[in-house]
VOSEMAR-359082 format. One record per residue (C-alpha): residue number from 1; residue in three letters; chain; x, y, z. Coordinates in pm, 1 decimal. Each point is the difference from the previous one (the first is absolute). Example, Ala and Ser with C-alpha at 12.3 -4.5 7.8 and 13.67 -1.06 7.14 Angstrom:
REM residues 2
(mise 1 "ALA" "A" (1230.0 -450.0 780.0))
(mise 2 "SER" "A" (137.0 344.0 -66.0))
END
This chain:
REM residues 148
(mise 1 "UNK" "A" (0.0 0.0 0.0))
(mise 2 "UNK" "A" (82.6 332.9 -95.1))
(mise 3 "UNK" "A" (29.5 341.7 222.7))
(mise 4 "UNK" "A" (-2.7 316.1 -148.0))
(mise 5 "UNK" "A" (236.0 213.3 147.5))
(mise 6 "UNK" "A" (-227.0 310.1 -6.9))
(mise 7 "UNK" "A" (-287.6 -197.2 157.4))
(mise 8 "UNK" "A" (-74.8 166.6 317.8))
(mise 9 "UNK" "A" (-75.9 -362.4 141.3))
(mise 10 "UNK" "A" (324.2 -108.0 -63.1))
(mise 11 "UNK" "A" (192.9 259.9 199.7))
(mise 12 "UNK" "A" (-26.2 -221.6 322.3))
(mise 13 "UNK" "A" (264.6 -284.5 -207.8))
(mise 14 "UNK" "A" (254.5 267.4 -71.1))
(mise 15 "UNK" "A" (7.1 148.2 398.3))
(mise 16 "UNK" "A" (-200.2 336.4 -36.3))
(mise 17 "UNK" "A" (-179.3 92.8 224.9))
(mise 18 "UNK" "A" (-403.5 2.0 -24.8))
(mise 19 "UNK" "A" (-137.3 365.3 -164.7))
(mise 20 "UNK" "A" (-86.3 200.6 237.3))
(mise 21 "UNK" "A" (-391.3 -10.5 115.9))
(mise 22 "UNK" "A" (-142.6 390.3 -15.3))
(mise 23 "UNK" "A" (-189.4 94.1 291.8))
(mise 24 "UNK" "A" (-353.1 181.1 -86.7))
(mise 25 "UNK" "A" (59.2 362.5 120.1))
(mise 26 "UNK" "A" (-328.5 -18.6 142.2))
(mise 27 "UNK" "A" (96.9 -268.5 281.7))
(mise 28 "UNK" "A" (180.8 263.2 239.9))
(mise 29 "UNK" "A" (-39.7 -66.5 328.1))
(mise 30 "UNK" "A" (-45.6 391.3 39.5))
(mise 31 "UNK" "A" (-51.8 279.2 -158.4))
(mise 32 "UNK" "A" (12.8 417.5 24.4))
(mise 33 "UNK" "A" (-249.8 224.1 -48.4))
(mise 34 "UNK" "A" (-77.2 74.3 -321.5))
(mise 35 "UNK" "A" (93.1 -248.2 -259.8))
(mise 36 "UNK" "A" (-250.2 -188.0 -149.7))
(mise 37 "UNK" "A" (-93.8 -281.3 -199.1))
(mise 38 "UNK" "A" (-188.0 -37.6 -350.9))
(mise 39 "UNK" "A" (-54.4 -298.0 -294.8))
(mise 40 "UNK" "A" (351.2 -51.9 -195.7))
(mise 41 "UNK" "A" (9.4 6.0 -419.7))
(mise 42 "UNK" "A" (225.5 -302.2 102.5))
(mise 43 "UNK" "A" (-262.8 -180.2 236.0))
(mise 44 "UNK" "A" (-1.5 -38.4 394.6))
(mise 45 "UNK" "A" (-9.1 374.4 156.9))
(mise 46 "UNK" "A" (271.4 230.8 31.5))
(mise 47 "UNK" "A" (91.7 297.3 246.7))
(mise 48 "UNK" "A" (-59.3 358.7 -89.9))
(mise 49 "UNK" "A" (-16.6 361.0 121.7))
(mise 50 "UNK" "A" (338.7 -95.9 111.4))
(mise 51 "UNK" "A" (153.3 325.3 112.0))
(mise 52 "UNK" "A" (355.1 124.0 154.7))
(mise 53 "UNK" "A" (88.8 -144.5 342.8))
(mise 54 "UNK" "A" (-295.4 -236.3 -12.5))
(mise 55 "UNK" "A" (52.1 -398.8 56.6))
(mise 56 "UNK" "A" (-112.8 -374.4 -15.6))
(mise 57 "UNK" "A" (158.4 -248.2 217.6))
(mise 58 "UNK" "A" (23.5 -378.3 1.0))
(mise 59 "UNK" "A" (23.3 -271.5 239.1))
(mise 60 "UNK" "A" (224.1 -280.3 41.1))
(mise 61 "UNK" "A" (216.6 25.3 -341.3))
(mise 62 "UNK" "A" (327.3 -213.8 -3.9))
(mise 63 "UNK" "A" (313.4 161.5 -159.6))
(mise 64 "UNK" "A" (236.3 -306.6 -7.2))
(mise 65 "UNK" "A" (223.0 6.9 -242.1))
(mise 66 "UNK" "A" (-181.4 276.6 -213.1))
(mise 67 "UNK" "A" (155.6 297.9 -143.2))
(mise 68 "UNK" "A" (-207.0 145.6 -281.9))
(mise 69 "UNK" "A" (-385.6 182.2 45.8))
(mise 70 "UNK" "A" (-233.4 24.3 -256.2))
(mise 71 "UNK" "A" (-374.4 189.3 -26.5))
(mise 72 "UNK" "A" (-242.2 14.1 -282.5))
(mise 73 "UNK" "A" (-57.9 384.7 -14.0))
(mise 74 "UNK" "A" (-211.9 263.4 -224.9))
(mise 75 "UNK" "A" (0.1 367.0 23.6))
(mise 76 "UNK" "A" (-187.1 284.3 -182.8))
(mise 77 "UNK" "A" (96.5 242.0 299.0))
(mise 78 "UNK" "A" (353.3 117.4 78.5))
(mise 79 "UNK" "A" (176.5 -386.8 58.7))
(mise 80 "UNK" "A" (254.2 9.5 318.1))
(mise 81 "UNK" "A" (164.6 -254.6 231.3))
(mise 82 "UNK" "A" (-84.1 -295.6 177.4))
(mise 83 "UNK" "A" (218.2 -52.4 277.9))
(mise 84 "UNK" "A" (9.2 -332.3 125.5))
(mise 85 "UNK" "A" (60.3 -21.8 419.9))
(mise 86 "UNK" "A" (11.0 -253.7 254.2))
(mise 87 "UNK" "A" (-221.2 18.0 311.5))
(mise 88 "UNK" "A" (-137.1 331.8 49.3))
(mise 89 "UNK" "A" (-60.4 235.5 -315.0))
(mise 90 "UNK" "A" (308.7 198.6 163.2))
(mise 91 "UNK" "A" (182.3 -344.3 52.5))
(mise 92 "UNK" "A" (331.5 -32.5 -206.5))
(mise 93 "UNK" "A" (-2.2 51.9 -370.4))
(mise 94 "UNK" "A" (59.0 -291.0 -178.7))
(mise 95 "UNK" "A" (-124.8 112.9 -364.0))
(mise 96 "UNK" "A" (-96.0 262.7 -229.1))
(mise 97 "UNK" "A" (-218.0 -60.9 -327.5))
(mise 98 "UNK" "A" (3.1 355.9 -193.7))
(mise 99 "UNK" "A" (-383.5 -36.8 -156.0))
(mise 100 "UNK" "A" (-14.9 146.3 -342.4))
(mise 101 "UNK" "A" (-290.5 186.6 -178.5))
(mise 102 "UNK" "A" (-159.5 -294.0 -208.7))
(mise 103 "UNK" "A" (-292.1 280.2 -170.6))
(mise 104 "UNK" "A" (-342.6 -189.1 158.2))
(mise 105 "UNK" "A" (-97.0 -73.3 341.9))
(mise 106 "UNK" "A" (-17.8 -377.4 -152.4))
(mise 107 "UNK" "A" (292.9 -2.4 -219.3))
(mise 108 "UNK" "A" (221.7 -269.0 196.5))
(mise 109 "UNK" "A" (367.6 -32.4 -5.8))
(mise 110 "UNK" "A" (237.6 -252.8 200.6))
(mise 111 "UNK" "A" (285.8 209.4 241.2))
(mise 112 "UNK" "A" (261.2 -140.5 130.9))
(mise 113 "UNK" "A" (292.2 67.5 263.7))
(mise 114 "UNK" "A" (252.0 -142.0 209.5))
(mise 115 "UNK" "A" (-78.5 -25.2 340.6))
(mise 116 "UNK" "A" (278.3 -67.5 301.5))
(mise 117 "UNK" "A" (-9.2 -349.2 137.5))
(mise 118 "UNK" "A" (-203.8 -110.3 298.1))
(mise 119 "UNK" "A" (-71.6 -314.3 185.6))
(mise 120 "UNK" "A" (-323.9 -106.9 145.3))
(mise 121 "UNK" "A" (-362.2 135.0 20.1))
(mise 122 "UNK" "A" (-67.7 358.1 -16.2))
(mise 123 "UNK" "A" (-277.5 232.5 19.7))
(mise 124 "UNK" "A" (56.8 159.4 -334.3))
(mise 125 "UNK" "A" (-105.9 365.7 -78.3))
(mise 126 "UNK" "A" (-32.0 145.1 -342.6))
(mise 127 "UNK" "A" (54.6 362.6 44.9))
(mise 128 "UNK" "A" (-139.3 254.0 -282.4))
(mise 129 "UNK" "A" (171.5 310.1 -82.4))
(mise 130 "UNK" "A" (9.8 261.6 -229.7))
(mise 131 "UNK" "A" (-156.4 331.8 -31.5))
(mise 132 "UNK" "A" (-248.1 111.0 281.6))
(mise 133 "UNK" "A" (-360.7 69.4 -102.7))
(mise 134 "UNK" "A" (7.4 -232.5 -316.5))
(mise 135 "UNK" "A" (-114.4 -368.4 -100.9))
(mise 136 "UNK" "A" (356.9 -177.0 -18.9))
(mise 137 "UNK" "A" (-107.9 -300.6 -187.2))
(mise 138 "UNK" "A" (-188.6 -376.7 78.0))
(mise 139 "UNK" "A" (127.3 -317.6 120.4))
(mise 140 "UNK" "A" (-129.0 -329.3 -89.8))
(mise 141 "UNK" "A" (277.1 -265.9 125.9))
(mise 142 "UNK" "A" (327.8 -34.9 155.9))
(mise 143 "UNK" "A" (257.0 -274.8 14.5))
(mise 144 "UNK" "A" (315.9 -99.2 119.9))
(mise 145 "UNK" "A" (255.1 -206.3 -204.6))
(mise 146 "UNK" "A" (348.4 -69.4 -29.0))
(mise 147 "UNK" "A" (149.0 211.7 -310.2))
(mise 148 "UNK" "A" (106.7 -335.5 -187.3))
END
């Protein structure tokens, strides 16, 4: 039997690790006032009215052996950064995903960034920032992944 060495199933044979499983933005374990939620052009729902300084955090996430963060984004506002930190939305810094201008609200785009190791289970907080008073972009998933 033959395996295809771009088959996705074969990947587990040749020692890579498993892709990386993206969590649904809307399965924080908290949330800050204002954002919201709404129907994605992608499926599932997405955040929005995500503004400077506002934040989403998540439960329980296990950074073994993971250095890269990813996060399906759309903007039709001004874009900005999502900072990545562990703990507390002040916690340290372990990421930052620059979010660019995509032209609709449900135009979607894959970022990507390198994050700085970390062992164990975190309370993870996405951080928003950018300019204050304006609609930064949405969110619709998040993972974790090695780079290779």
């Amino acid at each position: 039997q033959w395996v295809a060495i771009d088959d996705p199933l074969a990947a587990p044979y040749f020692g890579f690790p498993a892709p990386a499983v993206p969590t649904d933005a809307t399965s924080f374990s908290g949330v800050s006032a204002g954002i919201g939620t709404q129907g994605s052009s992608e499926g599932n729902q997405n955040l929005d009215f995500i503004t400077n300084g506002t934040f989403t955090f998540y439960n329980n996430i296990t950074l073994d052996n993971v250095d890269t963060f990813r996060a399906r984004v759309s903007s039709a506002g001004s874009g900005g950064v999502l900072e990545i930190h562990l703990d507390s939305a002040t916690g340290p810094l372990i990421g930052q995903c620059t979010v660019p201008v995509t032209g609709d609200w449900q135009v979607w785009t894959t970022v990507s960034c390198g994050i700085t190791p970390s062992t164990g289970a975190h309370t993870v907080y996405l951080v928003n920032t950018g300019p204050a008073n304006k609609n930064l972009y949405n969110l619709l998933w998040f993972a974790f992944s090695t780079a290779n």
